[in-house]
Biopython code that builds the backbone (N, CA, C, O; Angstrom):
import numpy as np
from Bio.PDB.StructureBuilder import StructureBuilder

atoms = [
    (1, "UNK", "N", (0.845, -1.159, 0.000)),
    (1, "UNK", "CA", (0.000, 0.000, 0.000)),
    (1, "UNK", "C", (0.901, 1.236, 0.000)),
    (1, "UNK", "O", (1.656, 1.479, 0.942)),
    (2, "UNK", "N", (0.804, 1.978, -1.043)),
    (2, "UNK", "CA", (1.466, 3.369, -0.774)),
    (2, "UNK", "C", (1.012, 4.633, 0.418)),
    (2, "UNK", "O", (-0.020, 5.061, 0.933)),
    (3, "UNK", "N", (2.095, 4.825, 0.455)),
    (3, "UNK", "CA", (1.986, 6.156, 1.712)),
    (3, "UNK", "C", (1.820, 7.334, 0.618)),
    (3, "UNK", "O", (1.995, 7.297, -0.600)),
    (4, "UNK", "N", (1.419, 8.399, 1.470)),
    (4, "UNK", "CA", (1.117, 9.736, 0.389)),
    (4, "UNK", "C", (1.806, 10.771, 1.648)),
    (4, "UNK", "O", (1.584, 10.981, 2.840)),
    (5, "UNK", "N", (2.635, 11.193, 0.742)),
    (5, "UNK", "CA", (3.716, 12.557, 1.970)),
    (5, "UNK", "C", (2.754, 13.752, 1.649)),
    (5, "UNK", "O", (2.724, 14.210, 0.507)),
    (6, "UNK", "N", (2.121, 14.160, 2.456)),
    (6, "UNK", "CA", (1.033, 15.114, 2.156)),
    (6, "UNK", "C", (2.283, 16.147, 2.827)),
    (6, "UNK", "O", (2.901, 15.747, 3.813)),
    (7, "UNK", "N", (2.601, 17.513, 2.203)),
    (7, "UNK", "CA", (3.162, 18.845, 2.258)),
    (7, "UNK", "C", (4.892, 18.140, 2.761)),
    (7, "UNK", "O", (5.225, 17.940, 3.929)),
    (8, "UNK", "N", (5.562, 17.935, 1.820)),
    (8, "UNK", "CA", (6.478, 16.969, 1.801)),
    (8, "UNK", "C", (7.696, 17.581, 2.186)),
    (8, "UNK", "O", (8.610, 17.231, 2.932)),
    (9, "UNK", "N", (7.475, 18.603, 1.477)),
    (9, "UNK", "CA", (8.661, 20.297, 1.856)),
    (9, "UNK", "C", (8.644, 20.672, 2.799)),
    (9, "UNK", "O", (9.628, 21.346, 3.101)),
    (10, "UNK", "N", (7.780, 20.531, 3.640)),
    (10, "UNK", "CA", (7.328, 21.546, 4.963)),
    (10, "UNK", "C", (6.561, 22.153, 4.794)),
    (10, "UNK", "O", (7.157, 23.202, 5.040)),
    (11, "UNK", "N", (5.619, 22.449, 4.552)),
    (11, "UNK", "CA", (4.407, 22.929, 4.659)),
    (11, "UNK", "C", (5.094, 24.581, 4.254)),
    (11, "UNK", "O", (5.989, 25.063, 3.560)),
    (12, "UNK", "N", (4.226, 24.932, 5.009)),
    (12, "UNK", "CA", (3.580, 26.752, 5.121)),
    (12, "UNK", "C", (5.150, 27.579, 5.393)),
    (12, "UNK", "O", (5.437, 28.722, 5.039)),
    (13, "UNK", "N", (6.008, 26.602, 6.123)),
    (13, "UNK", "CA", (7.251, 27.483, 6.848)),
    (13, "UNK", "C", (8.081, 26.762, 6.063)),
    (13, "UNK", "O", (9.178, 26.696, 6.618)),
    (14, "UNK", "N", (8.063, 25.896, 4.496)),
    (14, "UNK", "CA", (9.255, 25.718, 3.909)),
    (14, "UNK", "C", (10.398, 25.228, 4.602)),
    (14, "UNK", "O", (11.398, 25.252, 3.885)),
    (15, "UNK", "N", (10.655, 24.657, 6.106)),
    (15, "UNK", "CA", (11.875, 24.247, 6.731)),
    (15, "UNK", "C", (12.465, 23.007, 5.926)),
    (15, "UNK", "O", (13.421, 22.359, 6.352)),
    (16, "UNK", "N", (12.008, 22.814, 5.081)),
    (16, "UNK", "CA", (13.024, 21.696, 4.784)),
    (16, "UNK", "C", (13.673, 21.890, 3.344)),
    (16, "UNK", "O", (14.399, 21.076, 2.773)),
    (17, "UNK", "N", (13.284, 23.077, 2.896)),
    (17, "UNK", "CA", (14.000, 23.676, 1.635)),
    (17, "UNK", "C", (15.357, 24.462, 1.888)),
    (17, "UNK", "O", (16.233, 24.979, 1.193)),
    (18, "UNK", "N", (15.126, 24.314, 3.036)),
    (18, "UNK", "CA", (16.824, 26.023, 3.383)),
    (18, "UNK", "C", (17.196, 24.674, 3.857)),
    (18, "UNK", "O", (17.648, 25.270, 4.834)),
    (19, "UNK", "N", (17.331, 23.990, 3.995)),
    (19, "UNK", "CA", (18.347, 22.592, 4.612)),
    (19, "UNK", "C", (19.518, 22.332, 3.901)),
    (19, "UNK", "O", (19.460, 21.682, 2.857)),
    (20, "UNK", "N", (20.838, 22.866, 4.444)),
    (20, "UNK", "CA", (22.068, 22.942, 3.725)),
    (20, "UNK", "C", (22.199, 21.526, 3.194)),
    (20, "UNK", "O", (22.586, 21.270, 2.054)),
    (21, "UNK", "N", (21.842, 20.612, 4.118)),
    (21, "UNK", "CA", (22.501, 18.865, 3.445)),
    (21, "UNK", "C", (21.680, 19.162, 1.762)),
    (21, "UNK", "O", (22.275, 19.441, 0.721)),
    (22, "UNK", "N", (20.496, 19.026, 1.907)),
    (22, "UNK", "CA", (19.463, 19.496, 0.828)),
    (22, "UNK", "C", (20.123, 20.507, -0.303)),
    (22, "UNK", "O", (20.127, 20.222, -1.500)),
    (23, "UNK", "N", (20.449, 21.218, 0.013)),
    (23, "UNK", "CA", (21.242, 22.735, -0.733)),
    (23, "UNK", "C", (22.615, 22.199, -1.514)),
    (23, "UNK", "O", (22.906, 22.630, -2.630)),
    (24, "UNK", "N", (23.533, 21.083, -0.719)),
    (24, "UNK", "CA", (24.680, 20.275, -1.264)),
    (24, "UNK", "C", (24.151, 19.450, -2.241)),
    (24, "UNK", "O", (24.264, 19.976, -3.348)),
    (25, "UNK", "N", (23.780, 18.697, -2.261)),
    (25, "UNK", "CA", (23.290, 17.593, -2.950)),
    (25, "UNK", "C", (22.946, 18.165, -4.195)),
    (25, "UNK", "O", (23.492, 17.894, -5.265)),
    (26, "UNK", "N", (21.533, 19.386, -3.928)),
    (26, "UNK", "CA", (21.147, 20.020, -5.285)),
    (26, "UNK", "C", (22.449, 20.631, -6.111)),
    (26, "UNK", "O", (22.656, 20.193, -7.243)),
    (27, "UNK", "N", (23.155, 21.443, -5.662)),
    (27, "UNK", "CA", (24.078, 21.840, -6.154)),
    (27, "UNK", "C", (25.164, 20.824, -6.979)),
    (27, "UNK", "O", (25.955, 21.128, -7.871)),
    (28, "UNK", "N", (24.895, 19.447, -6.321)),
    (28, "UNK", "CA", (25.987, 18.517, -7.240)),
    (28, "UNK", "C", (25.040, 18.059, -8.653)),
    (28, "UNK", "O", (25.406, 17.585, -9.728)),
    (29, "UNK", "N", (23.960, 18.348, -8.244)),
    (29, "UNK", "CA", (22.727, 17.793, -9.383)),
    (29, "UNK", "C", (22.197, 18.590, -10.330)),
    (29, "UNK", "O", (21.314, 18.263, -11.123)),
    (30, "UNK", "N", (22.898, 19.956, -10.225)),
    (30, "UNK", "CA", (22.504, 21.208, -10.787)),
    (30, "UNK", "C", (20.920, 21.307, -10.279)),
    (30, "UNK", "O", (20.517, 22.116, -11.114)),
    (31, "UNK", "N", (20.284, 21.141, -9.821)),
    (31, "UNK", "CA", (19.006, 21.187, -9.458)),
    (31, "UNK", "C", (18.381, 22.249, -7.978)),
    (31, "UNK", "O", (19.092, 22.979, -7.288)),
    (32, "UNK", "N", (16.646, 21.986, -7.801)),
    (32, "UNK", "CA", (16.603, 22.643, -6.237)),
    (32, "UNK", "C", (16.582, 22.144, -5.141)),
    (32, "UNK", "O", (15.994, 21.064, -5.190)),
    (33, "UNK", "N", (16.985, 22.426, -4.019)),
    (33, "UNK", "CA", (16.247, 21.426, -3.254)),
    (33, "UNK", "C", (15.339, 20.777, -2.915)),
    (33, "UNK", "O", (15.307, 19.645, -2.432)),
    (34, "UNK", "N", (14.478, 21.551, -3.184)),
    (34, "UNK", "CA", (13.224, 20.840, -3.219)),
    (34, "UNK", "C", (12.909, 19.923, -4.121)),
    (34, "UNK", "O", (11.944, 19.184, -3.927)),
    (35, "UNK", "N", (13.522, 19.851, -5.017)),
    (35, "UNK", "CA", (13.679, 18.623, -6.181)),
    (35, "UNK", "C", (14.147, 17.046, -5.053)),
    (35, "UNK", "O", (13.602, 16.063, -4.552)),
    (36, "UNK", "N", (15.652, 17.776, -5.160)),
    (36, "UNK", "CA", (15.984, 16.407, -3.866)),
    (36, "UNK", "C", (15.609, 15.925, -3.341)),
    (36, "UNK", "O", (15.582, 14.694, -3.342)),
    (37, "UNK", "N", (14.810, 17.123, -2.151)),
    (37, "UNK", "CA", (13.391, 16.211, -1.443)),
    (37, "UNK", "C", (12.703, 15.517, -1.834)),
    (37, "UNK", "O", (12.667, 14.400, -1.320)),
    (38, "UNK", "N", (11.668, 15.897, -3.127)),
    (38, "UNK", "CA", (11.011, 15.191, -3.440)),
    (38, "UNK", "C", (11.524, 13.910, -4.502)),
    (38, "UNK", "O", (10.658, 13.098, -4.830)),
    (39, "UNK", "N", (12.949, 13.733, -5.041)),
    (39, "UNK", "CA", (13.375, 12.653, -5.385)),
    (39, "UNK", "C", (13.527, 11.625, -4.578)),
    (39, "UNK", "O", (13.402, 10.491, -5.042)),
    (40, "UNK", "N", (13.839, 11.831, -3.155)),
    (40, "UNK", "CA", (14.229, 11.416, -1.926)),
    (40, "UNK", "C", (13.115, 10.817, -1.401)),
    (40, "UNK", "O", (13.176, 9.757, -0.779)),
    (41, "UNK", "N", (12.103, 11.421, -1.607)),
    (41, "UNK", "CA", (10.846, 10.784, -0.781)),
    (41, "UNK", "C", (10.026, 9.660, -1.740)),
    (41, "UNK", "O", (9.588, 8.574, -1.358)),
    (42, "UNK", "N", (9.957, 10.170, -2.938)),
    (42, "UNK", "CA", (9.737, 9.607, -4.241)),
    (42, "UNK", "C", (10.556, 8.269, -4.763)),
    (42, "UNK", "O", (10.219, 7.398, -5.565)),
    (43, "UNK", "N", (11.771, 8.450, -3.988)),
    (43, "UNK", "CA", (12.311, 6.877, -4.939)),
    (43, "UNK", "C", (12.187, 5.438, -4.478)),
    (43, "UNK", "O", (13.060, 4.720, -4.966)),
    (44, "UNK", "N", (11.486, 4.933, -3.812)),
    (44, "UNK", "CA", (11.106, 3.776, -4.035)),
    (44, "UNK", "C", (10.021, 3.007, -4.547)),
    (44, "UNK", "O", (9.934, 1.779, -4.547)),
    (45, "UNK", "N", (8.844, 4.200, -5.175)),
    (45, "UNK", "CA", (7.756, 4.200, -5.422)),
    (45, "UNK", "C", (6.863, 3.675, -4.546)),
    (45, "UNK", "O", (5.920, 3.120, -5.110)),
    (46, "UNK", "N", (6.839, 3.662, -3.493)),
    (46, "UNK", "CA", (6.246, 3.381, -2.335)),
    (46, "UNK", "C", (5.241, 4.758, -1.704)),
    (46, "UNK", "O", (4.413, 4.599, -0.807)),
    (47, "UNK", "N", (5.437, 5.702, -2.182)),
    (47, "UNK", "CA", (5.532, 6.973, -1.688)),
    (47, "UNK", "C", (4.841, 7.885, -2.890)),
    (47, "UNK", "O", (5.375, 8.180, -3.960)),
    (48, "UNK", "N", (3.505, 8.257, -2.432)),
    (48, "UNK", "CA", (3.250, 9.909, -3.485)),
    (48, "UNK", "C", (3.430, 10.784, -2.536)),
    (48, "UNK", "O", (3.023, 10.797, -1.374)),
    (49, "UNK", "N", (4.224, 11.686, -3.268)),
    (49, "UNK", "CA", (4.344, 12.979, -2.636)),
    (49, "UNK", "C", (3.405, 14.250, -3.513)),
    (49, "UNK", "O", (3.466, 14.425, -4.730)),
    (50, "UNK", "N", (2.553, 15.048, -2.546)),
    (50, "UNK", "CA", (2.210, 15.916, -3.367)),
    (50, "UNK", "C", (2.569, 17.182, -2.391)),
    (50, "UNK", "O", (2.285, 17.416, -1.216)),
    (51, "UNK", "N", (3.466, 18.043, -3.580)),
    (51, "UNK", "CA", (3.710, 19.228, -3.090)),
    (51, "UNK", "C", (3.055, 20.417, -3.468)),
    (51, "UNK", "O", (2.313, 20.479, -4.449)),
    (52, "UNK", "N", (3.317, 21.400, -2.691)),
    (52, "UNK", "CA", (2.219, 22.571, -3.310)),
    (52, "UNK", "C", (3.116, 22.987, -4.451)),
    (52, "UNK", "O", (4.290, 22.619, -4.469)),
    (53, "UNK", "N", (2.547, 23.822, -5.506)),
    (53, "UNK", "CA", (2.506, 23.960, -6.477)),
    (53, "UNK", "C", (2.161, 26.050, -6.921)),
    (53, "UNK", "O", (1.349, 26.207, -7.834)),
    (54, "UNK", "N", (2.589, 27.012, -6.469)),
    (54, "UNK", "CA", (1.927, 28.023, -6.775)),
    (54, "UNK", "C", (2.072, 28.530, -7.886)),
    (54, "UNK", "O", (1.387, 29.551, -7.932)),
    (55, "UNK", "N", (2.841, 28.278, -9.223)),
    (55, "UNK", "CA", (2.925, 28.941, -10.132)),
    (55, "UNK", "C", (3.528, 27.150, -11.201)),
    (55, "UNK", "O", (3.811, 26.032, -10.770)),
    (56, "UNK", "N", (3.502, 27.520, -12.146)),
    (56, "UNK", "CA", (3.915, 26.803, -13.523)),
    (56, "UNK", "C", (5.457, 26.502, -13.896)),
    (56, "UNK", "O", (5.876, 25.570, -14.582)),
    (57, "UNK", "N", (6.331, 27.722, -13.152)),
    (57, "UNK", "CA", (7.495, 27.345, -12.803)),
    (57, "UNK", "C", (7.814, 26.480, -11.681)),
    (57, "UNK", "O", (8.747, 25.678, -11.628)),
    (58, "UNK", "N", (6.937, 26.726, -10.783)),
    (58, "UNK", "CA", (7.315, 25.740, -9.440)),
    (58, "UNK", "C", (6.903, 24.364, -9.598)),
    (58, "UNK", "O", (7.598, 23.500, -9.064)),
    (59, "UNK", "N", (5.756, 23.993, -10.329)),
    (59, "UNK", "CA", (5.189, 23.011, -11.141)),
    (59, "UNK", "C", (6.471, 22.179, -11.548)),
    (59, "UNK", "O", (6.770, 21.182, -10.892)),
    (60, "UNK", "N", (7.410, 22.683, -12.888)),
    (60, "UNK", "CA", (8.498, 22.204, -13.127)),
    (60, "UNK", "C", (9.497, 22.491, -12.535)),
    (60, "UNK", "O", (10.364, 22.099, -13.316)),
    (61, "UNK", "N", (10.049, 22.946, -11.611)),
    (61, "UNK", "CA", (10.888, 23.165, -10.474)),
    (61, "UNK", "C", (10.740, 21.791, -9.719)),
    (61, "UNK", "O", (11.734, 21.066, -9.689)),
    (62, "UNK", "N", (9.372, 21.300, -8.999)),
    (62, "UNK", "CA", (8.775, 20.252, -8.780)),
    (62, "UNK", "C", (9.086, 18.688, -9.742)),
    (62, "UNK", "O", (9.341, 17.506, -9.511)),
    (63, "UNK", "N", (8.958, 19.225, -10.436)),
    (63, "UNK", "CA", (9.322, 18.352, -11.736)),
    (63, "UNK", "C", (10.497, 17.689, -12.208)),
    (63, "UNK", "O", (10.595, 16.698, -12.932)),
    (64, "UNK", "N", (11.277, 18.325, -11.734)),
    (64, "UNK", "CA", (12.953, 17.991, -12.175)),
    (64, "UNK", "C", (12.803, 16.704, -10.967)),
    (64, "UNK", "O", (13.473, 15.736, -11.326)),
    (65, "UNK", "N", (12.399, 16.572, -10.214)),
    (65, "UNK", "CA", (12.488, 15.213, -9.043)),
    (65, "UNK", "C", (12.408, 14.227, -9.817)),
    (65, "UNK", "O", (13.282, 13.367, -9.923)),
    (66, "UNK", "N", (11.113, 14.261, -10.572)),
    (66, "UNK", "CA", (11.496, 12.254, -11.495)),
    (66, "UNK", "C", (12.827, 12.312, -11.965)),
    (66, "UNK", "O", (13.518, 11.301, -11.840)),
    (67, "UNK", "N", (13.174, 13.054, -12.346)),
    (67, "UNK", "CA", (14.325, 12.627, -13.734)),
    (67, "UNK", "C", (15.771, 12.629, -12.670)),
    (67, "UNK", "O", (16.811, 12.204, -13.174)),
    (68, "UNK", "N", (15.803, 13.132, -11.151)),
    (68, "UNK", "CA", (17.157, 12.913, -10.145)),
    (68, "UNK", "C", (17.662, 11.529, -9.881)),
    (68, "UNK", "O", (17.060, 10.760, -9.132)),
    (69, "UNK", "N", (18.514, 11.290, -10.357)),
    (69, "UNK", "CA", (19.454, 9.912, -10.136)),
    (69, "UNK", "C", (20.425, 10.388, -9.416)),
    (69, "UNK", "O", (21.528, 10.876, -9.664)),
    (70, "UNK", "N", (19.335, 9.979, -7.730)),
    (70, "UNK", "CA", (20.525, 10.209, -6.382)),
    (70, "UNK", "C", (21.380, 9.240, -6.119)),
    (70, "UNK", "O", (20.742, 8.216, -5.874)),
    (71, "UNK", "N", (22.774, 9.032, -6.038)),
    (71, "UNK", "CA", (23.668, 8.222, -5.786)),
    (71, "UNK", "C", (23.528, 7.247, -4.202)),
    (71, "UNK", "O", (22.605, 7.326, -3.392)),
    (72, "UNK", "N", (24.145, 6.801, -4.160)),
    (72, "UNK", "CA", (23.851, 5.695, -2.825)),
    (72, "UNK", "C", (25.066, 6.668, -1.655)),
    (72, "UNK", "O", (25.236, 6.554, -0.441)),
    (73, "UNK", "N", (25.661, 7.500, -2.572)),
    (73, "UNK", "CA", (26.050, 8.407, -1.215)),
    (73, "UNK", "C", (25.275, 9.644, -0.358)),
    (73, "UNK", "O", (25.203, 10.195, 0.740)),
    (74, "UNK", "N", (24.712, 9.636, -1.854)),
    (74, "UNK", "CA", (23.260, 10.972, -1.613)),
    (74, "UNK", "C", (22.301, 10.352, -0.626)),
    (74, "UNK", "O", (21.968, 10.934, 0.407)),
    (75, "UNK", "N", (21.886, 9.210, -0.956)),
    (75, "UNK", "CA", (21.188, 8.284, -0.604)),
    (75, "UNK", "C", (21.418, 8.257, 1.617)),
    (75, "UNK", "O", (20.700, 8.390, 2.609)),
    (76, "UNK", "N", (22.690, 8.030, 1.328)),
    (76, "UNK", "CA", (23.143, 8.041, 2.758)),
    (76, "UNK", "C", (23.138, 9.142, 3.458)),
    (76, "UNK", "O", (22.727, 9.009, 4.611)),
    (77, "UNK", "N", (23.418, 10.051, 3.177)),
    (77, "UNK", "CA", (24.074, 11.604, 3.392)),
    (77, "UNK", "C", (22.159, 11.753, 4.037)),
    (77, "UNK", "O", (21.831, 12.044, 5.187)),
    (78, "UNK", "N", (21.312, 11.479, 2.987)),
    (78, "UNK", "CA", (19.789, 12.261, 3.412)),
    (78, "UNK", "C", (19.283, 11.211, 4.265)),
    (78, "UNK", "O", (18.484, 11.735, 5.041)),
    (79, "UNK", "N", (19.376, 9.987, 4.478)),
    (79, "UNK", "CA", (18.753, 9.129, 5.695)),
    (79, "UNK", "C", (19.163, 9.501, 6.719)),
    (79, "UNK", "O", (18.392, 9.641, 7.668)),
    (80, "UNK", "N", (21.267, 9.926, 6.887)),
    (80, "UNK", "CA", (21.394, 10.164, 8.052)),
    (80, "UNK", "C", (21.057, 11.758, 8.539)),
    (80, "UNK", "O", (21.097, 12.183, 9.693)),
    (81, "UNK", "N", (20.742, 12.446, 7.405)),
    (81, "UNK", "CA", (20.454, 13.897, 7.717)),
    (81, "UNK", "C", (18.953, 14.140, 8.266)),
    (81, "UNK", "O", (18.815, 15.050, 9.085)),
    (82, "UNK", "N", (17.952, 13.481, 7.921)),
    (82, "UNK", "CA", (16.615, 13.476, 7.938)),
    (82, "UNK", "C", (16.528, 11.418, 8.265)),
    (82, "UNK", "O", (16.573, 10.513, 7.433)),
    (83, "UNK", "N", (16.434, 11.369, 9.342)),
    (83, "UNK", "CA", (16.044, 9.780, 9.769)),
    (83, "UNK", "C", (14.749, 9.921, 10.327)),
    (83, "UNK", "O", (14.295, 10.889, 10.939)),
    (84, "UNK", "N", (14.067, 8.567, 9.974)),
    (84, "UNK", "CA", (12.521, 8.401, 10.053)),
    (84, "UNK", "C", (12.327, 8.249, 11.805)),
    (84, "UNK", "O", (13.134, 8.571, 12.678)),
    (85, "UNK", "N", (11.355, 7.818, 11.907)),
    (85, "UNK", "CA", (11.101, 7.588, 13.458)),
    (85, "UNK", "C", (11.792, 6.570, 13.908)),
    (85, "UNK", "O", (12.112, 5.678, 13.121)),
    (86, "UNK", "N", (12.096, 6.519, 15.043)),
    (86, "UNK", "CA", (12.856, 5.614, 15.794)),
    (86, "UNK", "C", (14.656, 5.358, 14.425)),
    (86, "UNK", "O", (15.231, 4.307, 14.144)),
    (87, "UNK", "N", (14.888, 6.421, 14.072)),
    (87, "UNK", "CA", (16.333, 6.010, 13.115)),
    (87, "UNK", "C", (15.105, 5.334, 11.924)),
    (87, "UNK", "O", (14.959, 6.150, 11.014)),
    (88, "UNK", "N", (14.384, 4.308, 11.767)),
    (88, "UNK", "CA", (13.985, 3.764, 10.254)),
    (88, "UNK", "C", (14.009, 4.884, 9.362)),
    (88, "UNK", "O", (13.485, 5.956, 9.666)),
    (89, "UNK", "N", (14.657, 4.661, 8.154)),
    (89, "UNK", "CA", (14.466, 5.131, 6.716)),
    (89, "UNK", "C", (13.540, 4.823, 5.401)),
    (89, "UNK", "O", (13.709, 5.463, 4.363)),
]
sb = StructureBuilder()
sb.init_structure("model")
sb.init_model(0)
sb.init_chain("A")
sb.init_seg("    ")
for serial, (resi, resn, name, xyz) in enumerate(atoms, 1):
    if name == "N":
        sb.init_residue(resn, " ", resi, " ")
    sb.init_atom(name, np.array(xyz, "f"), 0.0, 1.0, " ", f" {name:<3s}", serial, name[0])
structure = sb.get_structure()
């Protein structure tokens, strides 16, 4: 059964877009962070994420997440930066 990350970014206060680990990663990917995130939350297909959306650029800003091929160091770097409850990833 899939999970659905309802406001996946952080909601209303954006805290998980200014997230330097987040900010590195994009920068090796040419991309935003918020891409990362949502590649991050998005890659096992286990997971819909729906993020807000206010304009047609942010739409594809949003968008660049399918096409991120995060490495298994990226991979590591964001489990141990952002770990699920109790440490699970």
């Amino acid at each position: 059964m899939p999970v659905m990350a309802y406001s996946p970014l952080g909601g209303d206060n954006n805290l998980l877009v200014g997230d330097r680990t987040l900010a590195q990663i994009a920068a090796m990917h040419d991309c935003s962070a918020a891409a990362v995130a949502l590649a991050w939350v998005i890659r096992s297909g286990n997971v819909i994420a729906i993020p807000e959306s206010g304009s047609p650029a942010h739409v594809k800003e949003n968008a660049v997440a399918l096409s991120i091929a995060l490495t298994p160091r990226d991979l590591q770097t964001l489990d141990a930066a952002f770990p699920g409850p109790f440490g699970a990833t």
